[in-house]
N, C-alpha and C positions, 0 to 999 in steps of 0.2 A: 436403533430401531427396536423395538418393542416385539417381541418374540411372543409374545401374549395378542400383537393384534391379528398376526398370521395364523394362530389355533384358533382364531376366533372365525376368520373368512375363511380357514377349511372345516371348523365344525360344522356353518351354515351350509357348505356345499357337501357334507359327508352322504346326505339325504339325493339329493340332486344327482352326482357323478356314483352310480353304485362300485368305486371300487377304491381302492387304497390310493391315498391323495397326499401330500407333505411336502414340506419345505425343509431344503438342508441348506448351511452356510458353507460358506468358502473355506471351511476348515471339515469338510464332509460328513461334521454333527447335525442330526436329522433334531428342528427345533422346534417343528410344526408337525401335526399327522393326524389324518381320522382314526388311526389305533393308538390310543395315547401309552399304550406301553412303548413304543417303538420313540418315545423323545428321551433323546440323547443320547441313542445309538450313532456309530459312526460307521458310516457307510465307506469301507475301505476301497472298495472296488471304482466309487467312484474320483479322481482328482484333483487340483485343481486347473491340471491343464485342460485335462477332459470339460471340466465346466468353463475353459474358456472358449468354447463351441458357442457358435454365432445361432446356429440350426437345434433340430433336437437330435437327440441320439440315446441308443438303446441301449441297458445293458442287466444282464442275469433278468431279463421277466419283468421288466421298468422302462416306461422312457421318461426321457428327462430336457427340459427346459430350464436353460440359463438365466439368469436378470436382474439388474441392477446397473450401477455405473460403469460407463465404455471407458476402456477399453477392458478391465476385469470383471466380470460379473461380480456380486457379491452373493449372491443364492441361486439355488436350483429349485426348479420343484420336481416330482415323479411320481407317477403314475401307473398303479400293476398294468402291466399289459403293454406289448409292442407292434398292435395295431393302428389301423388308423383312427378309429375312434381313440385309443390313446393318447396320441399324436394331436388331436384336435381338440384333449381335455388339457393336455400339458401347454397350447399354446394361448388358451382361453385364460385359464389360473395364471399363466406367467404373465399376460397380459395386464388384470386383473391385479394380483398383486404388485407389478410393477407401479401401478398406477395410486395403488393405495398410499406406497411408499414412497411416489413424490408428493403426493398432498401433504404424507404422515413431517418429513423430512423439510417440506415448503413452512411448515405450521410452527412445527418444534423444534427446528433447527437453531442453533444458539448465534450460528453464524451466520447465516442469513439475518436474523434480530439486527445481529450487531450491524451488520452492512445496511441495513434500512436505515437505523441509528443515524449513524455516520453521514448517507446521504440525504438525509429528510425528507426520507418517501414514507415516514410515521408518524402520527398526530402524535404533538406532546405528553397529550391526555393517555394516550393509548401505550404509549411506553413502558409506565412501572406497572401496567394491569398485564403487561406482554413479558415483563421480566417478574414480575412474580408466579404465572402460570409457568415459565421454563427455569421456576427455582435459581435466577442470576443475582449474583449477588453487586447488587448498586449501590454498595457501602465503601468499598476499595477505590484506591488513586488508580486511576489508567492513562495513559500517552498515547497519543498518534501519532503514527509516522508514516511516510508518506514515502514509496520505497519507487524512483521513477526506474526505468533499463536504457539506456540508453544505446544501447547497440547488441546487434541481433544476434541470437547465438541457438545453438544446436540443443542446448541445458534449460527446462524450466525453471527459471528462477522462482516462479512462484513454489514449486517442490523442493526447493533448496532451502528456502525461508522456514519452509514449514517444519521437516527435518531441521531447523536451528530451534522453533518452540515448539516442541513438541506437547503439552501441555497443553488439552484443545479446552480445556476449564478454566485456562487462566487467560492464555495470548490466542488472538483472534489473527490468521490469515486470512485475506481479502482481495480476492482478484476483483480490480476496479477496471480494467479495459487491457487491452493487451501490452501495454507499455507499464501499467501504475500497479502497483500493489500496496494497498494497508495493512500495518500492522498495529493492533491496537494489543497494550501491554500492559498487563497489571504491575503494580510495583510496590515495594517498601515506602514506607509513609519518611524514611529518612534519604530515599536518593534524588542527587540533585542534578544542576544541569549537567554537568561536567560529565557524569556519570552517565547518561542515556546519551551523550556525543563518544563515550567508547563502546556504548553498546552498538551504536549506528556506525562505527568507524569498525567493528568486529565486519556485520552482515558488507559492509561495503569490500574491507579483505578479503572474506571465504569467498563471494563473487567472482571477486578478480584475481586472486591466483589459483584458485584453485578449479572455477569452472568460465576462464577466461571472460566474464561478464561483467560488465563496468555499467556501473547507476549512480545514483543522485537518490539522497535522500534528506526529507525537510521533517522537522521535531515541530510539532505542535507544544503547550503547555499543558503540563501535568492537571488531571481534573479529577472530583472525586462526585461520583453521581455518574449515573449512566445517561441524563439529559445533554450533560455538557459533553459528552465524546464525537457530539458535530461540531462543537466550535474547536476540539482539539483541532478536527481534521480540517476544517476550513483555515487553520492557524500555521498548520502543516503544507498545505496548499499555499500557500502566501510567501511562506517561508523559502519555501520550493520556488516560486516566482520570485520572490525578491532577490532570491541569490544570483539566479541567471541574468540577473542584470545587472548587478554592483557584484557580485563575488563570483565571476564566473570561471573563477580556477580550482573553487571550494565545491568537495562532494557532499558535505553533510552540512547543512543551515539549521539552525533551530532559531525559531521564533522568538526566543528569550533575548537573543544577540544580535537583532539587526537595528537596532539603534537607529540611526536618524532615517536610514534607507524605508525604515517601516514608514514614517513619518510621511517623507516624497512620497511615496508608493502609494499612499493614500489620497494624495493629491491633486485634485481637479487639473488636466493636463490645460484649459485656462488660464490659471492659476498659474502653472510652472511658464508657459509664454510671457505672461505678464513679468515673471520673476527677473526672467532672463534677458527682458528688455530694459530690467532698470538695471540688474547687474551692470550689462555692456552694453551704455548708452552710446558711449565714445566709440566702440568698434566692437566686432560680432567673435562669437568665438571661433567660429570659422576663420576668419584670418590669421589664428595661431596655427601652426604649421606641428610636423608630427615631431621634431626634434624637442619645439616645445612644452608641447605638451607630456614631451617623455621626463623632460626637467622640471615640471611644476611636480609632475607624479613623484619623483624622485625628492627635489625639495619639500614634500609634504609627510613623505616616508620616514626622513631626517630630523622632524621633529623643528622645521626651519629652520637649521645649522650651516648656515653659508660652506665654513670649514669641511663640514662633514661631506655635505652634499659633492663639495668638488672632489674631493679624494673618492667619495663613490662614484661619480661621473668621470673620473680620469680625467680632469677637465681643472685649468689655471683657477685663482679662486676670483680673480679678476673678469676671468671669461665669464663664471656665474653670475656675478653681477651685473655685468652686460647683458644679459640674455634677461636678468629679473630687470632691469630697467626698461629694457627693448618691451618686457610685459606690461610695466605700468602706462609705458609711452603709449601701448595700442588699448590697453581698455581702463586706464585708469586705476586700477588698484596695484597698490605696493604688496606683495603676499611676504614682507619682511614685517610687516603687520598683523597684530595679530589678528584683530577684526576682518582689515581687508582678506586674509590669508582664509580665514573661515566663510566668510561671503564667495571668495572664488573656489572652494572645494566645495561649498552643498549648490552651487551654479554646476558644478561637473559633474557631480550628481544628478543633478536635472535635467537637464542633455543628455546627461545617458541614459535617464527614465522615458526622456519623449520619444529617442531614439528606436528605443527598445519594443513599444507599443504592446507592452503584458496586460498579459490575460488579468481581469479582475473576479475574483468571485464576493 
């Protein structure tokens, strides 16, 4: 906030209100004042508990009005005099100024920019005329990530994230709804994926051991230009969606890694009925039962190792091929095949996409 815009709307009232008028910050340096000798005195007497007063209040031959962000003020203003006309110049200016500085803070806010960005509440056009007025630099690689909570806790994790980048010139916190939080991150032109899946595998730890908060979060693709930092996030979004339904044991997805799932995911749910009507002409998947399908899961794991599979199933090797024949006998494919074996995993996939009925963005 611009310390120049506040000497500026108390010069104009120094005429108006005839008596000593200013603005102090939350560090009790006075930054504002109709006596311009009196900027960058420090008003010791006042501090910052005292400015966290909801009302005004008086002190040495001043009253004083609090204002800015709840639940800490960020400034005061005051006023000679501990009347009521005092009292009714110090609620008028705090007013007043309060209001300047959410316009000032709504306009030129870099985070806010970036959160319009991200959700395409901004014409395209209007973008690099909005990032060159607040000096952002749209030349650097940045990521989005998509940070979900999933269970409720006493700790804002949005205050947690932010305490991890502290750096409000580089990495962007972004409270998207009470569950989501974005984080958009500048980076080195040499790090790769692997690399932002341990920075997202860090925030998902400090979360959960340390302020017992457990989330999900999905990696968008690396972009360089500040126009593409909505497709990071809708990539991250996706990401975020795809896993909850193929990888729903995994905390951190990134878009780079979802391989054929991305593929299904994008698929006309028409399209997947039709698919799965010619897979299992012969009989439905529904008539494989859960033993079964816990042994295709397993046989698929194996890399289709008859051998291997039964030793990892505690299970004769004989039994296994009973149970894979019992499969070809009800829907026709041999999964000792490779073909067939690949038509019946992206079929399981499928059903588990229709199943699931995800959100699309």
């Amino acid at each position: 906030m611009s310390n120049r815009l506040f000497q500026g709307v108390i010069h104009q009232m120094r005429d108006a209100i005839d008596r000593t008028i200013g603005v102090m910050d939350e560090t009790s340096v006075i930054i504002a004042c109709s006596e311009l000798g009196r900027i960058g005195e420090v008003n010791e007497s006042v501090t910052s508990d005292t400015m966290a007063s909801t009302g005004t209040f008086t002190l040495n031959g001043y009253t004083y009005k609090s204002f800015g962000n709840h639940p800490k003020p960020e400034y005061a203003v005051f006023v000679s005099g501990n009347d009521a006309e005092a009292v009714k110049y110090a609620n008028l200016l705090a007013v007043s100024l309060n209001s300047i500085k959410q316009y000032y803070d709504e306009k030129y806010d870099r985070s806010n920019f970036i959160k319009n960005v991200i959700l395409d509440n901004i014409l395209p056009g209007d973008i690099y005329l909005k990032a060159r007025e607040l000096r952002f630099n749209s030349d650097v690689s940045r990521v989005c990530m998509l940070i979900k909570i999933t269970n409720k806790s006493d700790v804002s994790a949005y205050d947690v994230v932010q305490n991890l980048f502290p750096d409000k010139n580089k990495d962007f916190i972004i409270n998207i709804n009470e569950t989501d939080i974005a984080l958009v991150k500048e980076i080195r032109n040499d790090i790769e994926t692997k690399d932002l899946d341990k920075l997202a595998s860090s925030i998902v730890d400090t979360l959960s051991s340390e302020f017992y908060t457990h989330c999900m979060i999905g990696i968008g693709t690396i972009v360089t230009g500040i126009k593409d930092l909505a497709r990071s996030f809708k990539e991250a979004q996706v990401a975020m969606e795809v896993g909850k339904v193929f990888d729903t044991e995994k905390t951190i997805v990134s878009y780079d890694n979802l391989g054929i799932a991305r593929l299904i995911y994008q698929l006309p749910t028409t399209l997947c009925d039709m698919f799965l009507k010619e897979v299992f002409k012969r009989g439905s998947i529904e008539s494989l039962d859960h033993e079964t399908l816990f042994t295709i899961q397993r046989f698929f794991e194996n890399n289709l190792n008859v051998s291997e599979t039964s030793r990892k199933l505690f299970v004769h090797r004989n039994t296994l091929v009973y149970r894979l024949e019992k499969i070809k006998k009800i829907t026709g494919l041999d999964l000792r095949e490779f073909e067939d074996a690949i038509v019946f995993k992206v079929a399981l996939m499928v059903k588990k996409y229709l199943s699931s009925n995800p959100v699309k963005f």
